[in-house]
DSSP file (Angstrom, degrees, kcal/mol; ACC not computed):
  #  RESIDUE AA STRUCTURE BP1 BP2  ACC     N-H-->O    O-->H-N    N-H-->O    O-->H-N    TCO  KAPPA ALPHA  PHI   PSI    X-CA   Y-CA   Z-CA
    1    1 A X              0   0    0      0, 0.0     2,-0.2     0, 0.0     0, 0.0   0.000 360.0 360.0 360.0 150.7  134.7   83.4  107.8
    2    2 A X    >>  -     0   0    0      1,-0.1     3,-1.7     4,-0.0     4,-1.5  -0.423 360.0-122.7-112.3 140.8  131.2   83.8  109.6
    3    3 A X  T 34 S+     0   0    0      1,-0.3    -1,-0.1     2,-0.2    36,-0.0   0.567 104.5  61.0 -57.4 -13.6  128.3   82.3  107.8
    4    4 A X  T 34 S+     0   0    0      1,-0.1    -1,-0.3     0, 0.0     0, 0.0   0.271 111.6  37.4 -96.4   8.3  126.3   84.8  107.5
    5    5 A X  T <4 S+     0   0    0     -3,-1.7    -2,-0.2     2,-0.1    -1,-0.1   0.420  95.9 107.1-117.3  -1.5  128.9   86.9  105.3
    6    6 A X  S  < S-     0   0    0     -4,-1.5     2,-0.1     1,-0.1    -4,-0.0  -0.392  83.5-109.9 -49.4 141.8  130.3   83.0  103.3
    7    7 A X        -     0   0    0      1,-0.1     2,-0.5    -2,-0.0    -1,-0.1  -0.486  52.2-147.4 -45.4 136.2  128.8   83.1   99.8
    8    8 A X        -     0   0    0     -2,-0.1     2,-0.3     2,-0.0    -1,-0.1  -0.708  29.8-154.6-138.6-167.7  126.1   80.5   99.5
    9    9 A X        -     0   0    0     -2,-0.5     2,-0.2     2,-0.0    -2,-0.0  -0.860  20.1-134.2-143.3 114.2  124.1   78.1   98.0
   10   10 A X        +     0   0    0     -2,-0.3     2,-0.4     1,-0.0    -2,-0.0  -0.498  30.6 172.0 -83.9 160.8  120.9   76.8   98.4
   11   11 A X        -     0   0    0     -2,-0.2     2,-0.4     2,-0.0    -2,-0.0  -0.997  26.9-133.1-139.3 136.7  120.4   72.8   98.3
   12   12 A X        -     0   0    0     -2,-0.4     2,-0.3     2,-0.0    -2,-0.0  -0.633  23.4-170.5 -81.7 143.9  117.6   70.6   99.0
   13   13 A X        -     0   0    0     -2,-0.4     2,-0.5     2,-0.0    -2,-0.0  -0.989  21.7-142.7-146.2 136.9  118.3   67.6  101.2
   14   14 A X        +     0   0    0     -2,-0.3     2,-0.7     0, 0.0    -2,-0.0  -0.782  36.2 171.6 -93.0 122.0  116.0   64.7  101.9
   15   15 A X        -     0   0    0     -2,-0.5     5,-0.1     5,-0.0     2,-0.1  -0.988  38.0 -98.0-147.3 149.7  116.8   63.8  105.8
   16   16 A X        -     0   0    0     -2,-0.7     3,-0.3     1,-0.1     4,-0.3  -0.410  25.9-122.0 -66.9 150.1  115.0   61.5  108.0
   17   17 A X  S >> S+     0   0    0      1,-0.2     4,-5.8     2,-0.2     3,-1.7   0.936 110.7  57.4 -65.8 -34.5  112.4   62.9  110.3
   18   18 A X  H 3> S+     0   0    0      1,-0.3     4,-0.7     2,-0.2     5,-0.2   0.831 114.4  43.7 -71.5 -24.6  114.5   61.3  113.7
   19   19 A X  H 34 S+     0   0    0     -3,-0.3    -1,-0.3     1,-0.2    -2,-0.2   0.483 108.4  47.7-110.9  11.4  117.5   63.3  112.5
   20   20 A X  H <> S+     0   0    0     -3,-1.7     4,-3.5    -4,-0.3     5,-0.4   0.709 111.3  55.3 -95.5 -22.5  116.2   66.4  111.6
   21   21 A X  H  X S+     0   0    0     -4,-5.8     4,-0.5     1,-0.2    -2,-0.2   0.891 109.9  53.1 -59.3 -22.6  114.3   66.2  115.2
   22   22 A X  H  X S+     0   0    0     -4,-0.7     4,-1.0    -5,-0.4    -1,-0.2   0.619 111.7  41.3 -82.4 -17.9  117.9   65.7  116.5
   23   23 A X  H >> S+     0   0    0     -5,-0.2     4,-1.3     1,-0.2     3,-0.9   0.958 112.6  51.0 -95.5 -40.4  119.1   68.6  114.9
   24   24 A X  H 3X S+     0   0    0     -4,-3.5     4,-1.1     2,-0.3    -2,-0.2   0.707 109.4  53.9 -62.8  -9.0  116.2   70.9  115.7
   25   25 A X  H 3< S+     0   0    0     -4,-0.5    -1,-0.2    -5,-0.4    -2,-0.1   0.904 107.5  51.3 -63.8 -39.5  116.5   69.8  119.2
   26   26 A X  H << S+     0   0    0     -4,-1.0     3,-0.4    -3,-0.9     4,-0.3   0.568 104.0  57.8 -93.6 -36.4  120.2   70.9  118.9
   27   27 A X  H >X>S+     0   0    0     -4,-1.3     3,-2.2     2,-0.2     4,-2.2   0.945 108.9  45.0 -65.0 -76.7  119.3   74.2  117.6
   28   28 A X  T 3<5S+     0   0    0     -4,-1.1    -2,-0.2     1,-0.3    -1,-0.2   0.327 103.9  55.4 -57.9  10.8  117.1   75.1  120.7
   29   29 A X  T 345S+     0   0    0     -3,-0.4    -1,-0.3     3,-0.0    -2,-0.2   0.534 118.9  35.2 -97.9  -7.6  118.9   74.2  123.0
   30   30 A X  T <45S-     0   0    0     -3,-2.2    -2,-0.2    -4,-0.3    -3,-0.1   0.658 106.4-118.1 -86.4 -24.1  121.8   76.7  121.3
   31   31 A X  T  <5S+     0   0    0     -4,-2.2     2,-0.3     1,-0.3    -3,-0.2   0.733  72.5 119.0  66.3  32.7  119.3   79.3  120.1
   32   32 A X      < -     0   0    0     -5,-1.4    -1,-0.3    -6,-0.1     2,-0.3  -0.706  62.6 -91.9-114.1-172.1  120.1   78.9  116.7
   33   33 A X    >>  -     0   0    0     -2,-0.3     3,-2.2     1,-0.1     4,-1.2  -0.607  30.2-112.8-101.6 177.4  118.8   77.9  113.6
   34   34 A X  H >> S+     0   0    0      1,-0.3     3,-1.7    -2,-0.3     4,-0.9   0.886 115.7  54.0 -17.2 -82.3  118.6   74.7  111.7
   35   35 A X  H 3> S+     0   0    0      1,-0.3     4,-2.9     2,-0.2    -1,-0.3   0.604 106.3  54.4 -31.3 -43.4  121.1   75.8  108.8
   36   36 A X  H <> S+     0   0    0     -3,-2.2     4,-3.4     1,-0.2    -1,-0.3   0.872 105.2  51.9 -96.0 -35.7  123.7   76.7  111.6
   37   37 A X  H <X S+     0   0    0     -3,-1.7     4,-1.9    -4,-1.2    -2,-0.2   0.973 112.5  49.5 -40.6 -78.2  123.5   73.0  113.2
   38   38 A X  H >X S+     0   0    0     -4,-0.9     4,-2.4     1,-0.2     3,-1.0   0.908 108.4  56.6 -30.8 -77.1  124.2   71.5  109.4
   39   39 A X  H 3X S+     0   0    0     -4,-2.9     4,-3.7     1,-0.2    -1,-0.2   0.732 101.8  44.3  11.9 -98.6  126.7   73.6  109.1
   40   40 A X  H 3X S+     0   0    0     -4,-3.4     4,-3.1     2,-0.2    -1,-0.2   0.791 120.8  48.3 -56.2 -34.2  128.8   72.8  111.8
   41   41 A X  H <X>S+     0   0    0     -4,-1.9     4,-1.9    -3,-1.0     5,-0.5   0.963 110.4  44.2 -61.9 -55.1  128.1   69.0  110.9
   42   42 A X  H  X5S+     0   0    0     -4,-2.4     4,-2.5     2,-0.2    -2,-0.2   0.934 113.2  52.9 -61.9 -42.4  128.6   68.9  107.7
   43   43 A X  H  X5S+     0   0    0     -4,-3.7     4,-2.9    -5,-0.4     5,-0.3   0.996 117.5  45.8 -52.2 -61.8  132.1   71.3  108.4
   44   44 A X  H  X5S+     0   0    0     -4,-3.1     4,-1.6     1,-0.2    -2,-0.2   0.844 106.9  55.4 -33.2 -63.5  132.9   68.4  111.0
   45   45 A X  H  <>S+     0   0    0     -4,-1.9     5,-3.2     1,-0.2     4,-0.5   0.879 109.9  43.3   1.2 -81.4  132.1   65.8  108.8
   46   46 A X  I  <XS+     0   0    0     -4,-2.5     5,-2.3    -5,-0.5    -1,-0.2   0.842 111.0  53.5 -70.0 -19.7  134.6   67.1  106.1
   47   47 A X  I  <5S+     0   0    0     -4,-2.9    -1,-0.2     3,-0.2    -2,-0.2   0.871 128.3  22.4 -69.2 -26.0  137.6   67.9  108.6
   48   48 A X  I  <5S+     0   0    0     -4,-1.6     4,-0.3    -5,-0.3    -3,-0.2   0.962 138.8  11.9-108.3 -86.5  137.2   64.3  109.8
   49   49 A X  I  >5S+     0   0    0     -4,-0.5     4,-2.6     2,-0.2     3,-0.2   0.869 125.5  55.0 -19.4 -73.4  135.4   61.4  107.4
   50   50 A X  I  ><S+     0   0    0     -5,-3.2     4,-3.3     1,-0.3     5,-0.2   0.959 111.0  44.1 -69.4 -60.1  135.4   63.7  104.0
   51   51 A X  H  ><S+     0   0    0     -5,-2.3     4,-1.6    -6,-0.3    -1,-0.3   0.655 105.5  54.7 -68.4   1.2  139.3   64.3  104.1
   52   52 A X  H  > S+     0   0    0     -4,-0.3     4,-2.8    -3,-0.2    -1,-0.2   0.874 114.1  51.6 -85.1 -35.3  140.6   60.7  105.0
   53   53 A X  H  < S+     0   0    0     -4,-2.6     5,-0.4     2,-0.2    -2,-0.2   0.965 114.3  38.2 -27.8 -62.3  138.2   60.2  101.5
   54   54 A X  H >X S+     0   0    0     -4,-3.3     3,-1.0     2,-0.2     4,-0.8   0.921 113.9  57.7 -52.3 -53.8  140.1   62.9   99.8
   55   55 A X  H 3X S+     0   0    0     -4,-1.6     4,-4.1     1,-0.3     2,-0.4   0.927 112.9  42.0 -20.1 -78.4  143.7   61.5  101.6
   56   56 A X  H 3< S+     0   0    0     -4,-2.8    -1,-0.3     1,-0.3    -2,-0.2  -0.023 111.6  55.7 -97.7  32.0  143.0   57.8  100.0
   57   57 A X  H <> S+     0   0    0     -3,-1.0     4,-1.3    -2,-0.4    -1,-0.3   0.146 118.0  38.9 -91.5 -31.4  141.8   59.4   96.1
   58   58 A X  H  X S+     0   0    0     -4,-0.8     4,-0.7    -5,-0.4     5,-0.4   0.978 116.9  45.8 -89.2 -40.9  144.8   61.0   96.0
   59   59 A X  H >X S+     0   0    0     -4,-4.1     4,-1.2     1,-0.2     3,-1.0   0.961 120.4  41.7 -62.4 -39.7  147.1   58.3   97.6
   60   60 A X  H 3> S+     0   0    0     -5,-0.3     4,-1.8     1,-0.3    -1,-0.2   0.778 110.1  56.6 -92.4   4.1  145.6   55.7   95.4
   61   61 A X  H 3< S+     0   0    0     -4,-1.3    -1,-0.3     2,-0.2    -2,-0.2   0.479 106.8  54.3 -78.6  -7.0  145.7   58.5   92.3
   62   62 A X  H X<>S+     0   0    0     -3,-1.0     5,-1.8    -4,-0.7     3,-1.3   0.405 107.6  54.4-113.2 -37.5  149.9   58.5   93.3
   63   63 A X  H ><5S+     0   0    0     -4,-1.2     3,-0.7    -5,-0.4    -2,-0.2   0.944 104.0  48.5 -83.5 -44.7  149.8   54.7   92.8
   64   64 A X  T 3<5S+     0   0    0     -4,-1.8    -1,-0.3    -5,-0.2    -2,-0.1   0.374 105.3  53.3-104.4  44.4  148.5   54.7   89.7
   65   65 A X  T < 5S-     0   0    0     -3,-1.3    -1,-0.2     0, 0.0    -2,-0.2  -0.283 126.0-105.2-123.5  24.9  151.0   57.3   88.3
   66   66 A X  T < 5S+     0   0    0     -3,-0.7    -3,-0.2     1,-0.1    -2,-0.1   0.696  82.0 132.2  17.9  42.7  153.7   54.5   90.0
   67   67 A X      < +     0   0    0     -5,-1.8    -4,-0.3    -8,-0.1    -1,-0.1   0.507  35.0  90.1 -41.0 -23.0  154.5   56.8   93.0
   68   68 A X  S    S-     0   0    0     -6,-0.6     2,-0.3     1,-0.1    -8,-0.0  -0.106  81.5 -98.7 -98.6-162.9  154.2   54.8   95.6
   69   69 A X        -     0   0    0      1,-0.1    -1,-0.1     2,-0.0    -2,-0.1  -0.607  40.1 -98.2 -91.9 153.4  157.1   52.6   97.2
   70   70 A X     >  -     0   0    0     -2,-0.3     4,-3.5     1,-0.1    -1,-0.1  -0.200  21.4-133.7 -70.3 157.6  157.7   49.0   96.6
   71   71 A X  T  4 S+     0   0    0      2,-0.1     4,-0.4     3,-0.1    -1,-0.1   0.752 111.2  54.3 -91.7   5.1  156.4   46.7   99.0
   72   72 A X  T >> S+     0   0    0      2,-0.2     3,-7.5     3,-0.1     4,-1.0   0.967 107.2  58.8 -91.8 -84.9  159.8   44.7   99.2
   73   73 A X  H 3> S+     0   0    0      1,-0.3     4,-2.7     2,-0.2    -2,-0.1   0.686 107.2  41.3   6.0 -81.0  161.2   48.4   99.9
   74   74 A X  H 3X S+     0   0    0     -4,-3.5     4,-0.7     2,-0.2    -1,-0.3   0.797 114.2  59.3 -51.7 -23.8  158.9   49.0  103.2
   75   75 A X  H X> S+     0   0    0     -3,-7.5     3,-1.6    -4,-0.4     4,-1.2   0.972 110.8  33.9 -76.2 -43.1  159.8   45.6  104.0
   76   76 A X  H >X S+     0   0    0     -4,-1.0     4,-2.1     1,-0.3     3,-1.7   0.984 116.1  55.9 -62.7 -55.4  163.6   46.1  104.1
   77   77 A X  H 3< S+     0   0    0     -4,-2.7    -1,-0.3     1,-0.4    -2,-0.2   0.662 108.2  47.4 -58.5 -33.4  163.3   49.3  105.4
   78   78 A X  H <X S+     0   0    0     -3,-1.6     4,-1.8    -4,-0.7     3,-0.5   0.615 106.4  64.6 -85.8 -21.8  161.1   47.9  108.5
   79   79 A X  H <X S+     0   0    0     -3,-1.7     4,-2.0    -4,-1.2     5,-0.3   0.855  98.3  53.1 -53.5 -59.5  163.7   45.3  108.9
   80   80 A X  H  < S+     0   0    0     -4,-2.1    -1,-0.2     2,-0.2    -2,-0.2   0.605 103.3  45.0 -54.0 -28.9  165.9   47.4  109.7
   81   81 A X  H  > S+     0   0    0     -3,-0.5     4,-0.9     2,-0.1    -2,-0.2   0.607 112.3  59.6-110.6 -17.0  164.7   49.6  112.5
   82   82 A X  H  X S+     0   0    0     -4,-1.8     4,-1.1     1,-0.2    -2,-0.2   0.773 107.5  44.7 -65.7 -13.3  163.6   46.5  114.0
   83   83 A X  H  < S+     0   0    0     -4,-2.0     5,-0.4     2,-0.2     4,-0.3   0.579 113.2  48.9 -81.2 -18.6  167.0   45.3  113.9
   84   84 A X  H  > S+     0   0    0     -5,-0.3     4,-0.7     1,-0.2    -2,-0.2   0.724 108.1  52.4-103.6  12.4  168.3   48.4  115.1
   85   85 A X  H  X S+     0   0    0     -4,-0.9     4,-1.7     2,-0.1    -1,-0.2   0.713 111.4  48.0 -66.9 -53.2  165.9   48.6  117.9
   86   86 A X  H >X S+     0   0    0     -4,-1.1     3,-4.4     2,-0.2     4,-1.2   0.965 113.4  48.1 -50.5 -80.0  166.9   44.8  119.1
   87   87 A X  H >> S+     0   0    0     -4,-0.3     4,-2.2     1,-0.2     3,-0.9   0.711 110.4  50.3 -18.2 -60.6  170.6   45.9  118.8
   88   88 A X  H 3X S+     0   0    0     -4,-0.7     4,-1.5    -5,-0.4    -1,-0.2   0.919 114.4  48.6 -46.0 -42.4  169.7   49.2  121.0
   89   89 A X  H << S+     0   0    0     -3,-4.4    -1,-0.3    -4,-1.7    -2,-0.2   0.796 108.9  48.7 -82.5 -18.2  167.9   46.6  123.5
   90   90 A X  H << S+     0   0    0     -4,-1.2    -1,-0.2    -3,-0.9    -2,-0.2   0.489 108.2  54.9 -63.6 -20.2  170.9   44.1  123.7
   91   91 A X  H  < S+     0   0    0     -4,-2.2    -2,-0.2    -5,-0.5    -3,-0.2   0.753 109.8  51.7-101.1 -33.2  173.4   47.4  124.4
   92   92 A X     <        0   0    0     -4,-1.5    -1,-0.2    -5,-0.5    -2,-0.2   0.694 360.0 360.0 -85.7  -4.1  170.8   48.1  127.4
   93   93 A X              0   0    0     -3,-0.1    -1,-0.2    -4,-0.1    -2,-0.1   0.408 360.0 360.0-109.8 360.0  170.9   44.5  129.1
């Protein structure tokens, strides 16, 4: 959805002058404004940073609902394709 038709909100933000110079720099040389620069960081941000955050509340929110797997479990379980990876390399020789 375009930003200029998104619902929005304003917020005040405290930013250092060196990186707001870096972002108005970044604005003129696209011929947009400020807002549209944030934006697109702050969207980046959250595809990248903000969801491995989200990823490891929920994984360690699974853990303490005793989802996860035993670690004896993963061990065997890695034991096992490493054996059957050797085997597969002894059948090639």
């Amino acid at each position: 959805m375009p930003d200029d038709v998104s619902p929005s909100t304003s917020v005040s933000l405290r930013v250092p002058t060196e990186l707001l110079d870096e972002i108005d720099r970044i604005a003129c040389a696209l011929d947009r404004p400020r807002s549209w620069v944030m934006l697109r960081a702050l969207r980046a941000y959250l595809k990248t940073e903000g969801a491995e955050v989200i990823e490891d509340v929920e994984a360690l929110a699974e853990l303490d609902r005793g989802e996860g797997i035993p670690a004896d479990d993963v061990l065997s379980q890695m034991d096992e394709i490493i054996d059957a990876g050797d085997a597969r390399g002894a059948r090639r020789r």
